[in-house]
C-alpha positions as CSV (number, residue, x, y, z in Angstrom):
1,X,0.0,0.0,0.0
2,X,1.2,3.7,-1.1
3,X,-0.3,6.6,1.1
4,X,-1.6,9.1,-1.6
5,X,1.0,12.4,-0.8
6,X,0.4,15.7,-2.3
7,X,3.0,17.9,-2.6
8,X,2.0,21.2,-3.7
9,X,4.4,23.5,-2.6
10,X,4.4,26.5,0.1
11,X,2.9,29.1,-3.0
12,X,-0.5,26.9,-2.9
13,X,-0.9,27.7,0.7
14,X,0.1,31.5,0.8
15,X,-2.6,31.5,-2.6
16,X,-5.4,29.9,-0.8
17,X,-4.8,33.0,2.3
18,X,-4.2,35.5,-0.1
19,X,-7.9,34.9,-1.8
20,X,-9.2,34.0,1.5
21,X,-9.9,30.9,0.9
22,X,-9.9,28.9,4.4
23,X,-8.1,25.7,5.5
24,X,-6.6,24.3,8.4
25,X,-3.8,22.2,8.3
26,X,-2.0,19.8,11.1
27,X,1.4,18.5,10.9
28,X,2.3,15.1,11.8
29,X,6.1,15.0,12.3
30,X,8.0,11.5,13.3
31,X,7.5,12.5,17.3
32,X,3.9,13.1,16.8
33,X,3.3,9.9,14.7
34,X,5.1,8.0,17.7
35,X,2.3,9.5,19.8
36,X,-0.7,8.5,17.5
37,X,0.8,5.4,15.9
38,X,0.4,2.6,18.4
39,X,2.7,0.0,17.2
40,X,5.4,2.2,16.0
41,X,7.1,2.3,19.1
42,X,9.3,-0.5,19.4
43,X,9.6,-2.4,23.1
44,X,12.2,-0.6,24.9
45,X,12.2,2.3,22.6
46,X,10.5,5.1,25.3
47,X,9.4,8.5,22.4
48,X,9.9,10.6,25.5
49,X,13.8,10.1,25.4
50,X,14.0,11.2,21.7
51,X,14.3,15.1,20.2
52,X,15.3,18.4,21.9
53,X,14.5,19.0,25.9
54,X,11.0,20.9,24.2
55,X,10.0,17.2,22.4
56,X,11.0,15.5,25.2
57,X,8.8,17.1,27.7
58,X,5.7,17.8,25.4
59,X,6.4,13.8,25.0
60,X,6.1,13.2,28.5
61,X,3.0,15.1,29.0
62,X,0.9,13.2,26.4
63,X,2.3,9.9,27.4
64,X,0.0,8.4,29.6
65,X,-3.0,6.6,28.2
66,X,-6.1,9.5,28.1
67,X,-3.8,11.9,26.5
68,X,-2.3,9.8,24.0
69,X,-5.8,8.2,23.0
70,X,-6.7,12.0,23.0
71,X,-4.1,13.3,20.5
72,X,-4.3,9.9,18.7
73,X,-7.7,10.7,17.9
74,X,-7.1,13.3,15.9
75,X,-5.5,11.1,13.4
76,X,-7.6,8.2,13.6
77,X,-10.4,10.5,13.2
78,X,-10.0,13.8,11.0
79,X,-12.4,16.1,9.9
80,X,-14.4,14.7,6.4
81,X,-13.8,18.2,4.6
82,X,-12.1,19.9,1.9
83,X,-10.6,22.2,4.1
84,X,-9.0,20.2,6.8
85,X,-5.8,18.9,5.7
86,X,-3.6,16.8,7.5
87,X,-0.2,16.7,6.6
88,X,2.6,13.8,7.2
89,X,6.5,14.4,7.1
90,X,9.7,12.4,7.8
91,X,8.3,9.7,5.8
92,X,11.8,8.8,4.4
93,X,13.2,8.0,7.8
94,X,10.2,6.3,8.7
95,X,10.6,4.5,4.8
96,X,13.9,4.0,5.7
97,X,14.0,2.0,9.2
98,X,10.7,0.1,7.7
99,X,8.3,2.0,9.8
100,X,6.1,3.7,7.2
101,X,5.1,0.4,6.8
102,X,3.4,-0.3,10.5
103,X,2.0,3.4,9.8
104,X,-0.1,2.7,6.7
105,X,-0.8,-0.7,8.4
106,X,-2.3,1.3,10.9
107,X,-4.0,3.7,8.9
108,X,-5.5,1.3,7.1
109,X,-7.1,-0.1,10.5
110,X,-8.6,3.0,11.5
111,X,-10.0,3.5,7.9
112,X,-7.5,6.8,6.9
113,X,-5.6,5.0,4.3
114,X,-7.4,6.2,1.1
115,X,-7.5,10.1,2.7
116,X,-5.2,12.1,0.7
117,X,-2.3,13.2,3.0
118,X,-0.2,16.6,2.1
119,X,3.5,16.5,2.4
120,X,4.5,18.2,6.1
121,X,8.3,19.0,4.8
122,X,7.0,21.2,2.4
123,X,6.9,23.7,5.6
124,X,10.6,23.3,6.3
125,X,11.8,23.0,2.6
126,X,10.2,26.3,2.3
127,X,12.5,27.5,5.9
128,X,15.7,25.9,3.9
129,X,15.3,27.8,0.5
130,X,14.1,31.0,1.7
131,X,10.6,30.7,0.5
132,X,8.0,31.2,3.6
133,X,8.5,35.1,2.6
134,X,5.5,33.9,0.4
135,X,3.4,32.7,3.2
136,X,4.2,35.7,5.8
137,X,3.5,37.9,3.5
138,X,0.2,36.7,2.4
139,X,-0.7,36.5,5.7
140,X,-0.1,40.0,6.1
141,X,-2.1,40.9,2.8
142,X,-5.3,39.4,4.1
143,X,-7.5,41.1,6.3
144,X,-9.0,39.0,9.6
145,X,-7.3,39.5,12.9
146,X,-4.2,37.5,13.2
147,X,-3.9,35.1,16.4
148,X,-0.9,33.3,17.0
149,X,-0.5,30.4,19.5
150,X,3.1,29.8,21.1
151,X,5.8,30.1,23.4
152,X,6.2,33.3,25.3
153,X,9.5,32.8,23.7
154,X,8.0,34.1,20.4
155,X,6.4,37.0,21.3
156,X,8.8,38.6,19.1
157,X,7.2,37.6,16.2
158,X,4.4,40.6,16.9
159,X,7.1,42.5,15.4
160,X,7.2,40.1,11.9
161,X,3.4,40.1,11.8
162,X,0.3,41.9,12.4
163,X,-0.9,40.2,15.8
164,X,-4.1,40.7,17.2
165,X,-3.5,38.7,19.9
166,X,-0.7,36.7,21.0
167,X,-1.4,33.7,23.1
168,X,1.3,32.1,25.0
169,X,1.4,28.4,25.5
170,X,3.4,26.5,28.1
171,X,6.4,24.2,27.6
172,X,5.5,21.3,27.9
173,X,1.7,22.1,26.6
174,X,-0.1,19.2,27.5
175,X,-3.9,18.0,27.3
176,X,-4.7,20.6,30.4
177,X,-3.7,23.7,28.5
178,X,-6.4,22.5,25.8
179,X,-9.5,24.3,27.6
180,X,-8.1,27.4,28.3
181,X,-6.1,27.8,24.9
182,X,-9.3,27.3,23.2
183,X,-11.6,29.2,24.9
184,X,-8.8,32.5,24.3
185,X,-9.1,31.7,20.6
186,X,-12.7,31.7,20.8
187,X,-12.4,35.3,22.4
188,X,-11.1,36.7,19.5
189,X,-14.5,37.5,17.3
190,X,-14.3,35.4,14.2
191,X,-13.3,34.4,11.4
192,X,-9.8,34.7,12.1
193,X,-6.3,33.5,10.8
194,X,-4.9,31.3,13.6
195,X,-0.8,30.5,13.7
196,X,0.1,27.8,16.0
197,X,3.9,26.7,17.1
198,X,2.3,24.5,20.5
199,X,3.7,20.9,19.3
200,X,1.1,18.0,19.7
201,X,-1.3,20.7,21.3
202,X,-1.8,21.9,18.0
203,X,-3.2,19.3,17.0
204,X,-5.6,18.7,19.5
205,X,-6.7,23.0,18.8
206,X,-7.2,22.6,15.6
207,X,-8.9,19.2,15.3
208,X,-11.5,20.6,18.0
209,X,-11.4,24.2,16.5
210,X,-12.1,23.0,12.8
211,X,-16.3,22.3,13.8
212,X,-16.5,25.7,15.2
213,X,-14.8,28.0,13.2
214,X,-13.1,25.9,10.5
215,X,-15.5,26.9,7.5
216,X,-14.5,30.7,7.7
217,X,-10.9,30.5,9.6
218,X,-7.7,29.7,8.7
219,X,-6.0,27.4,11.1
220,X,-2.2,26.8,10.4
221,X,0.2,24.4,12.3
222,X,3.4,26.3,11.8
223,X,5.2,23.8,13.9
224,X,8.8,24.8,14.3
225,X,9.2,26.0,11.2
226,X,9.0,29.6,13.1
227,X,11.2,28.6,15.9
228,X,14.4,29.4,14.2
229,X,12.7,32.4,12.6
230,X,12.4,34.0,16.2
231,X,16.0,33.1,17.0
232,X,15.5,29.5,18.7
233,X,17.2,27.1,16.9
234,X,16.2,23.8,18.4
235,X,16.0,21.9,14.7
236,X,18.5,20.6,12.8
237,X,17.9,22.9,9.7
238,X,17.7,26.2,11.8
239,X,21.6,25.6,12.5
240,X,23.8,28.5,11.5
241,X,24.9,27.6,8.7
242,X,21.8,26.6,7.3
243,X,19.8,29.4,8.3
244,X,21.5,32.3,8.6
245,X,20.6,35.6,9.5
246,X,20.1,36.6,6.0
247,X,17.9,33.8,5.5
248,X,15.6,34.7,8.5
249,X,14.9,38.1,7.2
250,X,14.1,36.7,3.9
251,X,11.8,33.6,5.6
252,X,9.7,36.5,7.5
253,X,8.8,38.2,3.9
254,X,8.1,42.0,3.3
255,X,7.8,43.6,6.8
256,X,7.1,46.9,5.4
């Protein structure tokens, strides 16, 4: 079985906000599919011990058994619509070390294997060759109040963007923070463009968001593709050399 990937490229995103044409979109990274995928863990190989000291501890908070069945959920059960998206990445490591295999398998189970999936590295292929300029800008273009959900760390991007309101989310950000997160993007009168950076907590937002507000607002899992971008360089490709600070100003667009 081959999972049906579309890779269409950070310009089809930044088009679909600059027409105002709403979708949300959730990320799946290989931490997150560790979470939701129940026999990709191998025995003795513990997902909260893997990644930065951020993935470790947002691992550890949705590691018992009602959170993880929470943020599994999400995959198991997406929203049936043309504008919720969900988008899988690290797919060649998973290929590689013969995992993608016990994902589809899974997939299949749960009745997700004929969905059309988006290509998650499109987001930091876009980071790497200086293309999310597209995407920040057209975010800037359109006109509903921009909310963005992340680290107090990232205030800073208030100064990249046109914020409405910023909402800070805790590190780790675990199924507890869900209530109050939501009910703050509620507050904010809709529709609205929502940015998240909040790991698996994205997720959960958006996957309860979506039947509320998902027809008319844009809901965007950044991930931590704007991590780097704010000067936190906790990914391999927001090393130095990679992204430099020449490629940040370019990656945030037209502030103008």
């Amino acid at each position: 079985m081959t999972l049906n990937i579309l890779t269409p490229g950070i310009g089809f995103y930044a088009d679909r906000v600059r027409k105002g044409d709403p979708f949300s979109l959730v990320r799946y990274g290989e931490g997150d599919l560790r979470l939701a995928v129940p026999t990709l863990t191998a025995k003795g190989d513990d997902p909260r011990s893997r990644g930065s000291k951020d993935t470790q501890a947002n691992a550890r908070v949705w590691a018992n058994p009602n959170a993880r069945s929470i943020f599994r959920g999400t995959l198991a059960c997406p929203h049936d619509s043309s504008r919720y998206w969900v988008a899988l990445w690290h797919l060649n490591i998973m290929k590689r070390s013969q995992r993608l295999e016990r994902i589809e398998e899974w997939l299949a189970k749960v009745g997700q294997e004929k969905r059309e999936y988006h290509d998650g590295s499109v987001w930091r292929i876009a980071v790497e060759k200086r293309q999310l300029g597209e995407m920040m800008n057209a975010i800037r273009s359109q006109p509903l109040p921009v909310v963005v959900v992340a680290p107090e760390r990232m205030v800073s991007i208030r100064e990249r963007l046109p914020v409405a309101k910023f909402i800070p989310s805790s590190i780790p950000c675990g199924p507890d923070a869900i209530p109050t997160l939501q009910e703050e993007i509620l507050g904010v009168n809709e529709p609205v463009l929502v940015v998240f950076s909040a790991a698996a907590a994205a997720k959960v937002l958006i996957h309860r968001l979506f039947p509320l507000v998902g027809e008319h607002s844009f809901l965007i899992d950044f991930g931590a593709s704007l991590d780097g971008l704010c000067g936190n360089r906790i990914r391999g490709y927001h090393g130095p050399k990679s992204l430099t600070e020449e490629a940040i100003e370019v990656n945030w667009g037209d502030i103008r």
